[in-house]
TIRO-818457 format. One record per residue (C-alpha): x, y, z. Coordinates in pm, whole numbers, padded with zeros to 5 digits, always signed. Example, Ala and Ser with C-alpha at 12.3 -4.5 7.8 and 13.67 -1.06 7.14 Angstrom:
// TIRO-818457
+01230-00450+00780
+01367-00106+00714
***
This chain:
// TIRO-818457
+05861-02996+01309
+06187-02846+01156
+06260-02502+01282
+06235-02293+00921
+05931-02243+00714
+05864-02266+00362
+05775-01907+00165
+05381-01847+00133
+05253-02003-00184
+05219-01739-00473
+04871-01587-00556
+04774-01766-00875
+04470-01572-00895
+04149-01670-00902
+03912-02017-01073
+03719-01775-01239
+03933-01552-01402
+03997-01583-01791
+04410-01684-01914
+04601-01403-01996
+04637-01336-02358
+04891-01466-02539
+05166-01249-02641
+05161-01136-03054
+05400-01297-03278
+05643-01103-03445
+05630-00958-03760
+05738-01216-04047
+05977-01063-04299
+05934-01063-04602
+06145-01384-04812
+06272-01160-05081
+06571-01317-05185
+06541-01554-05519
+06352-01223-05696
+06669-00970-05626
+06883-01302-05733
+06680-01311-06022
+06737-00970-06105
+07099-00942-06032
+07173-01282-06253
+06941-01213-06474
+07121-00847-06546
+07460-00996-06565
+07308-01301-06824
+07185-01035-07033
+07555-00825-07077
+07769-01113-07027
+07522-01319-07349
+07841-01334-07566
+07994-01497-07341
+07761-01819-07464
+07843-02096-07122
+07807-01776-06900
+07506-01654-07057
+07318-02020-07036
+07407-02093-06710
+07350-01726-06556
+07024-01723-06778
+06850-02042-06640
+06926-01940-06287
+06735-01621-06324
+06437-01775-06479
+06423-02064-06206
+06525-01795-05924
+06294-01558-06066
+05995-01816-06108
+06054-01898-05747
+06026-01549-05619
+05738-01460-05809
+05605-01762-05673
+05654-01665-05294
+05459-01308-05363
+05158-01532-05493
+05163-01675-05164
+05233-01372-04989
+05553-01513-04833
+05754-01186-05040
+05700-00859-05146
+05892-00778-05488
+05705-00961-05772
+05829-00680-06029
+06183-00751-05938
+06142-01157-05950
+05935-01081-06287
+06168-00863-06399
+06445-01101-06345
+06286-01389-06518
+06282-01165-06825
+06615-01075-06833
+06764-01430-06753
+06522-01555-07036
+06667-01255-07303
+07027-01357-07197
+06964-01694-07247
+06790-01654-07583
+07055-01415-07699
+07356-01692-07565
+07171-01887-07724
+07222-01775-08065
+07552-01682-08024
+07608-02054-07977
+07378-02132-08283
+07617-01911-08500
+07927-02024-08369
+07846-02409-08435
+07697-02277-08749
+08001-02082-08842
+08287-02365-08799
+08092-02606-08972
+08049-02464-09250
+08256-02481-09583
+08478-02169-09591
+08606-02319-09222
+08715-02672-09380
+08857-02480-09691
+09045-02277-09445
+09179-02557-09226
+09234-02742-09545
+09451-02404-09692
+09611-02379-09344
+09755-02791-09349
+09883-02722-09720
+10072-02401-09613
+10458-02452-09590
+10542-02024-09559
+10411-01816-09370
+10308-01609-09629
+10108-01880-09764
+09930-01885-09441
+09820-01542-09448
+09722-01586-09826
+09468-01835-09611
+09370-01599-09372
+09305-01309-09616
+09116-01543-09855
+08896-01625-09561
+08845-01245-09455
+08769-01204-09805
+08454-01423-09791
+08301-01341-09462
+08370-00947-09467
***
């Protein structure tokens, strides 16, 4: 028999007892970050329309971002449906405005005061001849 001896076993308690209970699980936070990215890009789609590509892109984001978000509050996985709502709107407005800018700009150089223009602008050999262009254009649209 070896000289040493082992520690005492620890007191598990007792068969009848009931298990301990379990411990709570944290809090979950709140996933509220496609509705404040729908607001923010839906705010900056809505000023920066006029910038057309900007104002698409920017716009859809918000929408899908805010779509998502509002989403996640329907599920109770986030807490800020007005800002995800809110976003949505403003992407959609900045799209819809960009939009039309686009619509007006394609509507603009195709039509036939542009080709008389370009066609005034070849023919010009002086440069006062190109400004006679310029000015009869100006003339037509303001």
């Amino acid at each position: 028999m070896p000289s040493h001896s082992y520690p005492p076993p620890q007191d598990w308690g007792h068969y009848g007892e009931p298990a301990p209970e379990p411990l709570p699980e944290p809090p979950v936070r709140p996933r509220d970050g496609m509705g404040v990215a729908a607001l923010v890009l839906g705010l900056i789609a809505l000023v920066m329309f006029w910038t057309a590509l900007l104002g698409v892109v920017l716009g859809v984001l918000a929408v899908v971002f805010g779509v998502v978000g509002y989403r996640r509050v329907k599920r109770g996985e986030a807490t800020n449906g007005w800002m995800a709502l809110i976003g949505a709107i403003t992407g959609f407005i900045g799209l819809a405005l960009s939009t039309a800018v686009i619509a007006a700009a394609v509507a603009f150089l195709n039509s036939d005061e542009v080709d008389d223009f370009r066609d005034c602008m070849r023919n010009a050999d002086t440069s006062a001849e190109s400004q006679e262009c310029v000015d009869d254009l100006r003339d037509r649209y303001w």
